[in-house]
MDAnalysis code that builds the backbone (N, CA, C; Angstrom):
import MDAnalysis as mda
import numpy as np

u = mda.Universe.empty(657, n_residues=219, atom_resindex=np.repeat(np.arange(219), 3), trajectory=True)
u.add_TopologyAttr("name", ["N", "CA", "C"] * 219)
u.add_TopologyAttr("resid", np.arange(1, 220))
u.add_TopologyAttr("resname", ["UNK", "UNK", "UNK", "UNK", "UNK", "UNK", "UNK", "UNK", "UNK", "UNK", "UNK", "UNK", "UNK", "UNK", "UNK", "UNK", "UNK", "UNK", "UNK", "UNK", "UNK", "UNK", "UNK", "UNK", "UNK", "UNK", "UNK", "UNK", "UNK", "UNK", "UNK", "UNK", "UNK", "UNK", "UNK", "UNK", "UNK", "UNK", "UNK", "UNK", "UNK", "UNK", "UNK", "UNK", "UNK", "UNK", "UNK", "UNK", "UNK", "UNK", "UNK", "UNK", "UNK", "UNK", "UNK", "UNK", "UNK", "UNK", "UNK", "UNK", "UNK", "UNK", "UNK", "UNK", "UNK", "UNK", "UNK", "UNK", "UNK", "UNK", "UNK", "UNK", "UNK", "UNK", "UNK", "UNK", "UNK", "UNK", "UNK", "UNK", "UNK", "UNK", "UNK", "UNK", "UNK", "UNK", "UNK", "UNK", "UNK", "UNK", "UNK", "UNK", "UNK", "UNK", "UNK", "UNK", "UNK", "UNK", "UNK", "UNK", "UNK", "UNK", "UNK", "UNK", "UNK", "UNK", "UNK", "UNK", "UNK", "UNK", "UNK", "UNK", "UNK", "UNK", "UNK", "UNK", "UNK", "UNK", "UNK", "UNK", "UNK", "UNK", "UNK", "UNK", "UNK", "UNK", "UNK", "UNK", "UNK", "UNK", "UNK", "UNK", "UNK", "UNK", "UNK", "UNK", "UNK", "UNK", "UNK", "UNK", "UNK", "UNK", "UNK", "UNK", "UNK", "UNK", "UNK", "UNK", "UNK", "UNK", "UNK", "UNK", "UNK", "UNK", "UNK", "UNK", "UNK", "UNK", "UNK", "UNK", "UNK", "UNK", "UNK", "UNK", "UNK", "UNK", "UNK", "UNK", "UNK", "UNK", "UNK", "UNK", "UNK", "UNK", "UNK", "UNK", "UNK", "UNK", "UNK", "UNK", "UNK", "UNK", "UNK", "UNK", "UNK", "UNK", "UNK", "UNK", "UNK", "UNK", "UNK", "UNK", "UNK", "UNK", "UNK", "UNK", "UNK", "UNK", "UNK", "UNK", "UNK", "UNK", "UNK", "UNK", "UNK", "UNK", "UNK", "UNK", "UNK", "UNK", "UNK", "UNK", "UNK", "UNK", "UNK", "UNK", "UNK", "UNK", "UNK"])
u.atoms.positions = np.array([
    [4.593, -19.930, -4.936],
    [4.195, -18.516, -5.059],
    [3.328, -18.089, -3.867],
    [3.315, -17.018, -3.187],
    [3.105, -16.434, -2.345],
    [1.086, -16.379, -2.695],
    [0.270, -16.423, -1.749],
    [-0.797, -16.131, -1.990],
    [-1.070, -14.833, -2.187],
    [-2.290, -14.382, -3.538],
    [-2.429, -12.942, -4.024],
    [-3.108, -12.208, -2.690],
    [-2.902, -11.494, -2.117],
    [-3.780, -10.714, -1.086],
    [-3.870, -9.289, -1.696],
    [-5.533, -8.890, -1.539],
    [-6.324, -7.479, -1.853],
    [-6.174, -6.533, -0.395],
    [-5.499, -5.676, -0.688],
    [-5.743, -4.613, 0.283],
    [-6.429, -3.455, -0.064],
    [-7.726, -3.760, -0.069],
    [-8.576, -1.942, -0.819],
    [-8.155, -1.006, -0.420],
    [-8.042, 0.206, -0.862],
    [-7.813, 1.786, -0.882],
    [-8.967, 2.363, -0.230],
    [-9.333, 2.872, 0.900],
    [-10.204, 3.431, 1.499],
    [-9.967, 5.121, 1.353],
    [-9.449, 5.032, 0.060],
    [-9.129, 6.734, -0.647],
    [-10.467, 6.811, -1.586],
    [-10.852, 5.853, -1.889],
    [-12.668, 5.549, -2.643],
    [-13.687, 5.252, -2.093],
    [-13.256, 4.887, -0.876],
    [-14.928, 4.676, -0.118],
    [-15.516, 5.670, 0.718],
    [-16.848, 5.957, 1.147],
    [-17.467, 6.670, 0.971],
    [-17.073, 7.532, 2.749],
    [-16.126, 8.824, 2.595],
    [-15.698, 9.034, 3.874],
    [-16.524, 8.972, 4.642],
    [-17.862, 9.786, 4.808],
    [-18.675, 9.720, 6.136],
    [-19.218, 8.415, 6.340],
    [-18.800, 7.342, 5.757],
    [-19.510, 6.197, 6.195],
    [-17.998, 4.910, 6.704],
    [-17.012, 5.109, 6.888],
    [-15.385, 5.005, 6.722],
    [-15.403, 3.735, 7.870],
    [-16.784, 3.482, 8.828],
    [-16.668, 2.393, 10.043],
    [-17.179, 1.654, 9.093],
    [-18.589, 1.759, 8.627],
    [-19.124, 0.845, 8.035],
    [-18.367, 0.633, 6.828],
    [-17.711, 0.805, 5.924],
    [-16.920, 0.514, 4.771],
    [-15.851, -0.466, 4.858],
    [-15.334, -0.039, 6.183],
    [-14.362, -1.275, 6.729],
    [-14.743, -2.554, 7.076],
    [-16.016, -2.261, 7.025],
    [-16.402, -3.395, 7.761],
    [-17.211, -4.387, 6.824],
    [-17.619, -3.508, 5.950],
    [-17.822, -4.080, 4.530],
    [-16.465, -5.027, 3.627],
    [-15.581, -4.136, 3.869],
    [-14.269, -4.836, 3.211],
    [-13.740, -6.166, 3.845],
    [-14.072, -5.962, 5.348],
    [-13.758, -7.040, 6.258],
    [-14.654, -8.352, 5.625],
    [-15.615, -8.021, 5.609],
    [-17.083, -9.035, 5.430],
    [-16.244, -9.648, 4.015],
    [-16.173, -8.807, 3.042],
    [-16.056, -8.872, 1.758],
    [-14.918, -9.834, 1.509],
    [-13.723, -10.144, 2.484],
    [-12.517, -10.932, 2.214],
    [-11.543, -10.270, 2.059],
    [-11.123, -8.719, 2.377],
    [-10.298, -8.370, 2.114],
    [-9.295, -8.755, 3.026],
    [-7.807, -9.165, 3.043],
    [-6.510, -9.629, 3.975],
    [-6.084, -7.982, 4.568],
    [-6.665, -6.873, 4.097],
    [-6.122, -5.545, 4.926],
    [-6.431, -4.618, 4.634],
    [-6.446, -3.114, 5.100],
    [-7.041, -2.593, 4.273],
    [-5.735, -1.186, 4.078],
    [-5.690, -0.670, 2.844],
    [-4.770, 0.062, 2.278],
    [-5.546, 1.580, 2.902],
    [-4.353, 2.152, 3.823],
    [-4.850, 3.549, 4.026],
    [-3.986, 4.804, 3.311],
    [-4.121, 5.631, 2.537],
    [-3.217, 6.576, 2.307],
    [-3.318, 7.856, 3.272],
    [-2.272, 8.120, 3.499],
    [-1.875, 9.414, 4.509],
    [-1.615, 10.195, 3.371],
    [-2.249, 11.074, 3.349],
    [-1.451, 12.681, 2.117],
    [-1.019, 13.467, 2.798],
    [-0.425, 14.660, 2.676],
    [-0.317, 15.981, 3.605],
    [-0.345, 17.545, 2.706],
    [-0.879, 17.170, 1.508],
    [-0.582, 18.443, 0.588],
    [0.768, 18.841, 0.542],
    [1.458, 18.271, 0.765],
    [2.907, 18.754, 0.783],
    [3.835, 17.923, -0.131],
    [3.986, 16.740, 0.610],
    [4.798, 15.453, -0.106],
    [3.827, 15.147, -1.535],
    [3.089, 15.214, -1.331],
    [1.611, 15.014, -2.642],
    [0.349, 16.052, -1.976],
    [0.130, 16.334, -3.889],
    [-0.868, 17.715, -3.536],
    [-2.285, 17.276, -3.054],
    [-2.525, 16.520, -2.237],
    [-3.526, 15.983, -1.658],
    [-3.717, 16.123, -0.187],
    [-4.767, 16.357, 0.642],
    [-4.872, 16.049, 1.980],
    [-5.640, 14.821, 2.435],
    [-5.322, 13.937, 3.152],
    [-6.250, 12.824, 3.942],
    [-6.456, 12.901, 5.367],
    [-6.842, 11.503, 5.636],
    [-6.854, 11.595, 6.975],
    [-5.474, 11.278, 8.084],
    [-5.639, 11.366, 9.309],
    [-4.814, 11.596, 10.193],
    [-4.472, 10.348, 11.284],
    [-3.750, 10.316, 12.205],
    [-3.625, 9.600, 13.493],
    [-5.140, 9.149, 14.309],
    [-6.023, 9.993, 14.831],
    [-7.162, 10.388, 15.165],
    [-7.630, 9.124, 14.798],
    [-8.001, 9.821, 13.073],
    [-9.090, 9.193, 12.513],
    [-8.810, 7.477, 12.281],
    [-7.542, 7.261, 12.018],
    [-6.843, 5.653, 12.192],
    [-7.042, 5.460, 13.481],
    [-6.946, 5.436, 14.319],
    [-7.475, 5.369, 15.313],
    [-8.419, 4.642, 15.932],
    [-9.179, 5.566, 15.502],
    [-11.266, 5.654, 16.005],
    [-11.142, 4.409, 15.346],
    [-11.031, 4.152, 13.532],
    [-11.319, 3.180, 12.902],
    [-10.565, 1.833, 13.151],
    [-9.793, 1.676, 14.069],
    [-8.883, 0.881, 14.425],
    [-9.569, -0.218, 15.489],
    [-10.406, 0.935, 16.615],
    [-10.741, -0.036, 17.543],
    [-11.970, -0.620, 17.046],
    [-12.547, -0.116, 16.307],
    [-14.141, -1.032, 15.200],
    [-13.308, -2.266, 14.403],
    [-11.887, -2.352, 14.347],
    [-11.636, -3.456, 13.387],
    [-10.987, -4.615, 13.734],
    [-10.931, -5.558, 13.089],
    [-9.508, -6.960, 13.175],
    [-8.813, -6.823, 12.347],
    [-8.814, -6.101, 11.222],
    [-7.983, -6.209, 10.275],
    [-6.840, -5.554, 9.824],
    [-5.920, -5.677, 9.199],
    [-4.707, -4.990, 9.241],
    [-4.685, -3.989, 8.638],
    [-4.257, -3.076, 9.472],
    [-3.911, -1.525, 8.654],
    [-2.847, -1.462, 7.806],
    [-2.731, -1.420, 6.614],
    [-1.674, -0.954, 5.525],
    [-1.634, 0.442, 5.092],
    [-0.805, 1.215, 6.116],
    [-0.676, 2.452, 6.053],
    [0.362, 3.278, 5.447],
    [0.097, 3.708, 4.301],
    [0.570, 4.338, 3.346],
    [1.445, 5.720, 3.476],
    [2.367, 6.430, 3.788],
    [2.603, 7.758, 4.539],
    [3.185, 8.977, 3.673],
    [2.587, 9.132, 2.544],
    [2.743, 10.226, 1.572],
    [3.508, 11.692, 2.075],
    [3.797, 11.790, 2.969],
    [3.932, 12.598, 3.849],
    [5.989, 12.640, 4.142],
    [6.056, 14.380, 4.030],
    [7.654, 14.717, 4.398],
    [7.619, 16.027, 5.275],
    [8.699, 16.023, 5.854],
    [9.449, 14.922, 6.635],
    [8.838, 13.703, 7.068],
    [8.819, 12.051, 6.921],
    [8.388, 11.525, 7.370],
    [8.640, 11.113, 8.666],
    [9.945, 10.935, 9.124],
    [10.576, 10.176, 10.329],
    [10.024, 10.576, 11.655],
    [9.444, 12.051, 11.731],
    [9.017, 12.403, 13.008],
    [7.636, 11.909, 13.074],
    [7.106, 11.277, 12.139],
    [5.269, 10.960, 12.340],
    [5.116, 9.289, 12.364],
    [6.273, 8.766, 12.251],
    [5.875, 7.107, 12.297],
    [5.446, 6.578, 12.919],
    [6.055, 6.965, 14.642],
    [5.792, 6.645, 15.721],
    [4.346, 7.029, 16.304],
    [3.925, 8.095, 15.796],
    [2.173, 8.815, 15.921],
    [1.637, 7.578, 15.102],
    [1.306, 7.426, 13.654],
    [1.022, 6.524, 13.198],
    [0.685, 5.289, 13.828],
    [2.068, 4.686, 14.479],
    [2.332, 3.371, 14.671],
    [1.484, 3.035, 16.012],
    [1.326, 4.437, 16.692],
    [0.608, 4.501, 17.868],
    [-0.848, 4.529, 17.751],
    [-1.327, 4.743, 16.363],
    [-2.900, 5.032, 15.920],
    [-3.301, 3.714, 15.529],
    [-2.404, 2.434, 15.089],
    [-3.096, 1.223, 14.977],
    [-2.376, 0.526, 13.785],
    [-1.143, 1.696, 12.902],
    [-0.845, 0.928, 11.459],
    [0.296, -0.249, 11.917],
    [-0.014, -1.565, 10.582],
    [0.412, -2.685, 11.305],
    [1.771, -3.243, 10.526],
    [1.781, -2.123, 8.920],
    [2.513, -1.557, 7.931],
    [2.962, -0.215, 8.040],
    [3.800, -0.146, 8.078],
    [3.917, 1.153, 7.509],
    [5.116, 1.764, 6.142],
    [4.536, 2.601, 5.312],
    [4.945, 2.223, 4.334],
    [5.553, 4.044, 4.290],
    [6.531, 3.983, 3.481],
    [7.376, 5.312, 3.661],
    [8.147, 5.568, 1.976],
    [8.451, 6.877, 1.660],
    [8.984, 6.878, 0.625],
    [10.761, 7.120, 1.032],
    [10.973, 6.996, 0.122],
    [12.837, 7.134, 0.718],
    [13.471, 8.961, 0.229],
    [12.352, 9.186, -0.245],
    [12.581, 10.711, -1.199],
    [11.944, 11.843, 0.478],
    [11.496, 10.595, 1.582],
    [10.774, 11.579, 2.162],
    [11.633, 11.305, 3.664],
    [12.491, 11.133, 3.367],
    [13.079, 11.220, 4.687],
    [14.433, 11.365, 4.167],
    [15.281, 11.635, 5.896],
    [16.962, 12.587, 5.318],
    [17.413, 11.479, 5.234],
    [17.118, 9.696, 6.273],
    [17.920, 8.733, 6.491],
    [16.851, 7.764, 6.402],
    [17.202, 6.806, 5.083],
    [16.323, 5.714, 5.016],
    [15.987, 4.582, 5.990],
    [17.532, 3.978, 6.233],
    [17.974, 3.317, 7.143],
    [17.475, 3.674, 8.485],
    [17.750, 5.196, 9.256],
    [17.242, 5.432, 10.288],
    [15.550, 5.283, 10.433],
    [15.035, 5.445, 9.804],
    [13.276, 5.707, 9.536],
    [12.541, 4.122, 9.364],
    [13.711, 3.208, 8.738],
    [13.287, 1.506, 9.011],
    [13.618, 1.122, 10.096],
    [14.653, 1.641, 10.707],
    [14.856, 1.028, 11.752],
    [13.743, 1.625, 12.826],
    [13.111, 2.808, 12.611],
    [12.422, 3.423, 13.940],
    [11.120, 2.378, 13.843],
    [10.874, 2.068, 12.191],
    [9.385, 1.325, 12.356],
    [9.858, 0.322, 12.817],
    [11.008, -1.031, 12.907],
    [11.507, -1.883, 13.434],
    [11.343, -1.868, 15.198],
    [11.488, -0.486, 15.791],
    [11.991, -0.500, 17.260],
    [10.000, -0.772, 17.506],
    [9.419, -0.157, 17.365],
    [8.272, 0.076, 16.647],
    [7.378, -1.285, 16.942],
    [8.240, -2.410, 16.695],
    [7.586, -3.759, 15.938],
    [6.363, -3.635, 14.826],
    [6.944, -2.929, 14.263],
    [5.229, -2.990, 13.032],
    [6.309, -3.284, 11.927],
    [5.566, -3.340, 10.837],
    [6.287, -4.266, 9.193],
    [6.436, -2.727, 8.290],
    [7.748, -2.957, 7.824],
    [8.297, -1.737, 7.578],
    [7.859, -2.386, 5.537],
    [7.433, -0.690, 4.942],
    [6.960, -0.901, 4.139],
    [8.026, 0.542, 3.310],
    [8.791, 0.648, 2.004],
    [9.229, 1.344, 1.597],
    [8.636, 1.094, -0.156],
    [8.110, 2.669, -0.522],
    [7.104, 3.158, -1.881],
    [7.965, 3.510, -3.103],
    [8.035, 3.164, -3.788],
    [8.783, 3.674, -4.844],
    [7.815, 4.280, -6.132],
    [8.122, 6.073, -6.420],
    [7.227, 6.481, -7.361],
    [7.403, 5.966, -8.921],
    [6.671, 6.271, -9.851],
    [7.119, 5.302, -11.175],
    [8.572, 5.789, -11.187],
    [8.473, 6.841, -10.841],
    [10.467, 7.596, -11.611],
    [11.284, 6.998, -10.543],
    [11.161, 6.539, -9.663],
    [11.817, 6.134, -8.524],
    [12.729, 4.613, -9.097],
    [14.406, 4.779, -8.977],
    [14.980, 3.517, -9.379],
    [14.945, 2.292, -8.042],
    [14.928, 1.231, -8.338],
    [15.063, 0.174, -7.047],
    [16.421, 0.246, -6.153],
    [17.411, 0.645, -7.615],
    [19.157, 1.008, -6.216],
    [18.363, 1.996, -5.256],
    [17.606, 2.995, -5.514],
    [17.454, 3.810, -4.371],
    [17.440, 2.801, -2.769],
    [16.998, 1.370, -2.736],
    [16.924, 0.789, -1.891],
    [17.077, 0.073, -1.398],
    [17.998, -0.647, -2.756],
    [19.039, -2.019, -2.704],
    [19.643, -2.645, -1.529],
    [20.529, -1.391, -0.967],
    [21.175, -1.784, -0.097],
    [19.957, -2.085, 1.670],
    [19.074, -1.734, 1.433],
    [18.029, -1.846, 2.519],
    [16.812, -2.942, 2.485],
    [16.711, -3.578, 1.284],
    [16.078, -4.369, 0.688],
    [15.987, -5.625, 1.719],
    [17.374, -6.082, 2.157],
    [16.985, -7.164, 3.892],
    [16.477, -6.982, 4.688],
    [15.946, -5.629, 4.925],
    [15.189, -4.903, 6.331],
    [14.358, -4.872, 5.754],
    [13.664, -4.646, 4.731],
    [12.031, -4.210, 4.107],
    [11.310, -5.914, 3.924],
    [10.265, -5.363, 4.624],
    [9.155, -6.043, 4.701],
    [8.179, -6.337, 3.026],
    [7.801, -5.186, 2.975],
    [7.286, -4.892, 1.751],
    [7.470, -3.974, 1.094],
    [7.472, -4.230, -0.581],
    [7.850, -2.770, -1.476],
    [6.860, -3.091, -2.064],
    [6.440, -1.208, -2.048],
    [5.249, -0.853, -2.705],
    [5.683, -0.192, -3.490],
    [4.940, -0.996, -5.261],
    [5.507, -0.026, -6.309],
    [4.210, 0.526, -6.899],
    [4.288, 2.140, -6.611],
    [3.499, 2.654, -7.708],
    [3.077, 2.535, -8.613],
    [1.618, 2.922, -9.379],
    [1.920, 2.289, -10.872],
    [0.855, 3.504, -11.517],
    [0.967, 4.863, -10.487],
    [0.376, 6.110, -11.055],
    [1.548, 6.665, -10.105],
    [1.178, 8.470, -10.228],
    [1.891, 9.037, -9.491],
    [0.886, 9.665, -8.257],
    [1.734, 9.313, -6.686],
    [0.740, 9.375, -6.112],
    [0.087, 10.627, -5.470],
    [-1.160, 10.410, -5.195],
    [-1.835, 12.154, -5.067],
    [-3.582, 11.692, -4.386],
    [-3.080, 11.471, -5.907],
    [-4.925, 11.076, -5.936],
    [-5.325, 9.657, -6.281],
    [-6.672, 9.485, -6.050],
    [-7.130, 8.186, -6.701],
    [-7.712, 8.168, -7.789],
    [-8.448, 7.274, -8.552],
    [-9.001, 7.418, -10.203],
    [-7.682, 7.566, -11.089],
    [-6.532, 7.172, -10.831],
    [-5.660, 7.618, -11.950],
    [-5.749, 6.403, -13.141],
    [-4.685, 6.781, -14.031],
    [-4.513, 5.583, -15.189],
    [-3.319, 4.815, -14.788],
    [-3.725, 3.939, -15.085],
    [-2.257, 2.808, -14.800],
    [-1.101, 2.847, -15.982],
    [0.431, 2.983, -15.148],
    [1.204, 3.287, -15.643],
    [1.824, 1.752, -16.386],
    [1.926, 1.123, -17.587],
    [2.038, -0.395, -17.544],
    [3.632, -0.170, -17.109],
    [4.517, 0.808, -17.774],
    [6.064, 0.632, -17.724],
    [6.303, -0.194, -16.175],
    [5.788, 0.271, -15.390],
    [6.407, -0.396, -13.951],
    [6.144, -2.147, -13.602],
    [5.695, -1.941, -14.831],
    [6.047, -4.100, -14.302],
    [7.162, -4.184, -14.475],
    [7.785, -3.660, -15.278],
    [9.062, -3.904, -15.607],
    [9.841, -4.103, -14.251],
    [9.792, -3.204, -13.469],
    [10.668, -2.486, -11.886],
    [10.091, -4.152, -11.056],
    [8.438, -4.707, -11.292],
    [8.503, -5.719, -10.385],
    [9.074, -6.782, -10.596],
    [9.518, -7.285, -11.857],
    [9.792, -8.095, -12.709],
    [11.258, -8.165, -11.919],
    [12.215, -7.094, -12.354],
    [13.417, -6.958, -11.816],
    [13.352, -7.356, -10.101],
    [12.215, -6.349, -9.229],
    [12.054, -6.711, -7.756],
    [12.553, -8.345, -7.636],
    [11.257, -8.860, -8.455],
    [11.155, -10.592, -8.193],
    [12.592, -11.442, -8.411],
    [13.429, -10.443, -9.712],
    [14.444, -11.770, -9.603],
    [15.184, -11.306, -8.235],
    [15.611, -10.178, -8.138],
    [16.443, -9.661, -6.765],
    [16.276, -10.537, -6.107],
    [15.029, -10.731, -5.690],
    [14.562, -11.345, -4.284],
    [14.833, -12.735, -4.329],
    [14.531, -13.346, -5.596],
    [15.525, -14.696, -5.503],
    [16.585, -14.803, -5.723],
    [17.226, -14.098, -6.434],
    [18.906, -13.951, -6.160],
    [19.479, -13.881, -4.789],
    [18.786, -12.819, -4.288],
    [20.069, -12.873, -2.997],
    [18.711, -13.944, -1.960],
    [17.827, -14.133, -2.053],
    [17.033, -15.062, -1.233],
    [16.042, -13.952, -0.294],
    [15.689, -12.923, -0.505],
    [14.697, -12.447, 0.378],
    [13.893, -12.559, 0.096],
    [12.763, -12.209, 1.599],
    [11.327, -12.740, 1.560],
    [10.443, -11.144, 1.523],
    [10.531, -10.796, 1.033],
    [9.523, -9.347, 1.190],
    [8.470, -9.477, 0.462],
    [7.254, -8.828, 0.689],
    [5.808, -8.822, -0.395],
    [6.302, -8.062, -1.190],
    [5.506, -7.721, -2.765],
    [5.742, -6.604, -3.323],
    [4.491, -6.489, -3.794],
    [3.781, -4.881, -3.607],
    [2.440, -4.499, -3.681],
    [2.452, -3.525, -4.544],
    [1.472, -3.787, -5.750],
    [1.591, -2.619, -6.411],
    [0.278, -1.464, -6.402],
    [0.089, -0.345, -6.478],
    [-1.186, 0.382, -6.387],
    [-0.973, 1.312, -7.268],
    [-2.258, 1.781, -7.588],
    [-2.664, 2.498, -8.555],
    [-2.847, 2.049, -10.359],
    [-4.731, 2.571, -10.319],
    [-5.101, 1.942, -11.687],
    [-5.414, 0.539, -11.472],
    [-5.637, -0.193, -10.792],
    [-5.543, -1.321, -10.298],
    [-6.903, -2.243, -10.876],
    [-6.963, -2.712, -11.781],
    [-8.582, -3.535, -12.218],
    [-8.093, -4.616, -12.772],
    [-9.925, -4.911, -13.621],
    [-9.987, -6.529, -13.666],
    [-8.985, -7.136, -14.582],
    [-8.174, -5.768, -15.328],
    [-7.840, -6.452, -16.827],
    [-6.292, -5.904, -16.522],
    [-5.748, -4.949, -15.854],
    [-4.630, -5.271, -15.516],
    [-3.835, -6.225, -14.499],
    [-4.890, -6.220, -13.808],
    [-4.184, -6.838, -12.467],
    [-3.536, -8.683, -12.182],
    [-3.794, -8.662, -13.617],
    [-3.165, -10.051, -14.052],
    [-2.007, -10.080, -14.356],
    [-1.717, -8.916, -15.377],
    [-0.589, -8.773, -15.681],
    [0.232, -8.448, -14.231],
    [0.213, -7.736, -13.369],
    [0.466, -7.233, -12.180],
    [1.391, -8.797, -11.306],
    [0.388, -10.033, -11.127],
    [0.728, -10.868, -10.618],
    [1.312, -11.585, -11.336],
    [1.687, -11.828, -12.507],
    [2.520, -12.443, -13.660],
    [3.673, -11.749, -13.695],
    [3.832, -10.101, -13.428],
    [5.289, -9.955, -13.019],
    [5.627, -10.207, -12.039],
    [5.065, -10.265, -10.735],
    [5.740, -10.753, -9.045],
    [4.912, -10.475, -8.149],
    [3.898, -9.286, -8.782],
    [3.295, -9.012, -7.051],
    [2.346, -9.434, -6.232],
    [2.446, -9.630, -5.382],
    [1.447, -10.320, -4.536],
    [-0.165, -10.386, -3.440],
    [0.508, -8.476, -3.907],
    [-0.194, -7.773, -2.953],
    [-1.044, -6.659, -4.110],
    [-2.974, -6.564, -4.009],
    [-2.970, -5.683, -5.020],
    [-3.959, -4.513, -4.405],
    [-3.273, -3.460, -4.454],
    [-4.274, -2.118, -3.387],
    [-4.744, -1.632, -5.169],
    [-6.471, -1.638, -4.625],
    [-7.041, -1.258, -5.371],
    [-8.712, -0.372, -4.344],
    [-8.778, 0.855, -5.918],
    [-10.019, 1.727, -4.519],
    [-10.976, 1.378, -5.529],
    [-10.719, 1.914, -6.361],
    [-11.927, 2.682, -7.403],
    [-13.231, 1.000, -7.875],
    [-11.852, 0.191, -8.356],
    [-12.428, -1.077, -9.039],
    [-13.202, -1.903, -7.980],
    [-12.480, -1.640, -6.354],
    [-13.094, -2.727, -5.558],
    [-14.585, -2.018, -4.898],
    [-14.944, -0.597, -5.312],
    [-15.636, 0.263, -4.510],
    [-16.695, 0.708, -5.334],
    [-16.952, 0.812, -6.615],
    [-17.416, 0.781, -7.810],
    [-18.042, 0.046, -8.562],
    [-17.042, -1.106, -9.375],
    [-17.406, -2.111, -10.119],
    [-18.429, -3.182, -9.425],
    [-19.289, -3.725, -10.955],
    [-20.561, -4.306, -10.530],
    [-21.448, -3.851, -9.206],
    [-21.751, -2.462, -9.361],
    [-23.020, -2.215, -8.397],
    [-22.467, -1.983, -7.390],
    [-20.874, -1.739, -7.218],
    [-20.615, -1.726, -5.747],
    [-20.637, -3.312, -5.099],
    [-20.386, -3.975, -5.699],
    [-20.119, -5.387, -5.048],
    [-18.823, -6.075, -4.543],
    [-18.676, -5.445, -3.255],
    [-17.166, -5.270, -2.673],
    [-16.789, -7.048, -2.877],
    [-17.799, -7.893, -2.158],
    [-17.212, -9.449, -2.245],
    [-17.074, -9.882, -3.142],
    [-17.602, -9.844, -4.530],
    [-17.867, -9.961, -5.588],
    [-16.456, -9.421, -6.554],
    [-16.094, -8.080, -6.375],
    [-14.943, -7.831, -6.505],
    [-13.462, -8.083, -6.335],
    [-13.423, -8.484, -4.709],
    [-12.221, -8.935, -4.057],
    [-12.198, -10.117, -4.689],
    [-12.942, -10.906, -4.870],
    [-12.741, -11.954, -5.007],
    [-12.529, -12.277, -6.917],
    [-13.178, -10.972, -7.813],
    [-12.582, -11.405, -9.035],
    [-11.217, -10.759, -9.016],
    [-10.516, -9.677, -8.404],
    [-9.570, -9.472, -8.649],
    [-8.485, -10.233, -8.340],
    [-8.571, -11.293, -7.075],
    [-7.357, -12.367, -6.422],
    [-7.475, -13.588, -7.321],
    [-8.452, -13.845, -8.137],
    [-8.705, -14.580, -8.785],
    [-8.648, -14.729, -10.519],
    [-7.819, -13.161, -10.931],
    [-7.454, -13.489, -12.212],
    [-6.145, -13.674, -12.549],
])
């Protein structure tokens, strides 16, 4: 089994402080850190930008897992990919050509990451599933952070996991949203490996980011 890796949600930590937070997460053990891109459009939310990945890019070592909520996506990957993300993760609802938009993060060399919302079926990506790096399955609908965790979607990782040993691929599968101490077991008991969490790792016990990372990879 693949080792559990925490990628926190920096959609909960404290924006005007966004160098030092990273760097907290770094300290703390996190393997990457989960960025969401919104645009009020694709999801009724706004975040941050190219710029701001960026700035926070050259303060870090650690891997950007960049999230891209955002449609049309295909014309902004390459901005992205140019701001520091080392993932990039895309919905298939948000572009005209799935295939074309993996392959651009491919030309790219960064690790192509495709999101599936809870309503979202896995054929949507079946046939692309050898090119993907990592699938990220929802487990709220995405927007915002603080949501409730949706349990139905273990089901979708459950299915992910046998796929992947059936036909033999190697992809992560990361799930986000709702993400704590008492689900996130169940989470890795269906397949996934990867767990983006904001609220629980940014919050819980006093704000004790090391303390956290480390009970969540550990239940």
């Amino acid at each position: 089994m693949k080792k559990i890796k925490i990628s926190p949600s920096i959609l909960s930590a404290d924006f005007s402080q966004l160098g030092n937070e990273i760097k907290k997460l770094e300290e703390g053990g996190a393997d990457m850190i989960h960025v969401d891109v919104m645009d009020g459009h694709f999801v009724p939310n706004l975040t941050i930008g190219p710029p701001v990945i960026k700035a926070l890019k050259k303060k870090s070592s650690i891997l950007f897992d960049v999230h891209l909520m955002i449609s049309p996506v295909h014309k902004y990957i390459e901005a992205y990919s140019n701001a520091g993300a080392d993932i990039i993760t895309i919905h298939p609802e948000a572009t005209d050509n799935l295939n074309l938009s993996i392959l651009k993060i491919k030309e790219l060399k960064k690790k192509v990451g495709v999101s599936l919302n809870p309503e979202t079926k896995i054929d949507t990506i079946l046939n692309e599933l050898h090119q993907i790096d990592l699938v990220l399955v929802m487990s709220v609908n995405p927007g915002f952070g603080g949501q409730k965790f949706i349990p139905e979607v273990l089901t979708k990782i459950k299915e992910l996991k046998k796929i992947q040993k059936e036909k033999k691929l190697n992809f992560d599968i990361e799930i986000d949203g709702g993400i704590n101490f008492e689900n996130c077991k169940k989470a890795v008991e269906a397949g996934a490996n990867i767990l983006v969490s904001g609220t629980t790792i940014f919050k819980s016990n006093n704000g004790d980011i090391k303390k956290n990372i480390e009970l969540l990879r550990s239940k």
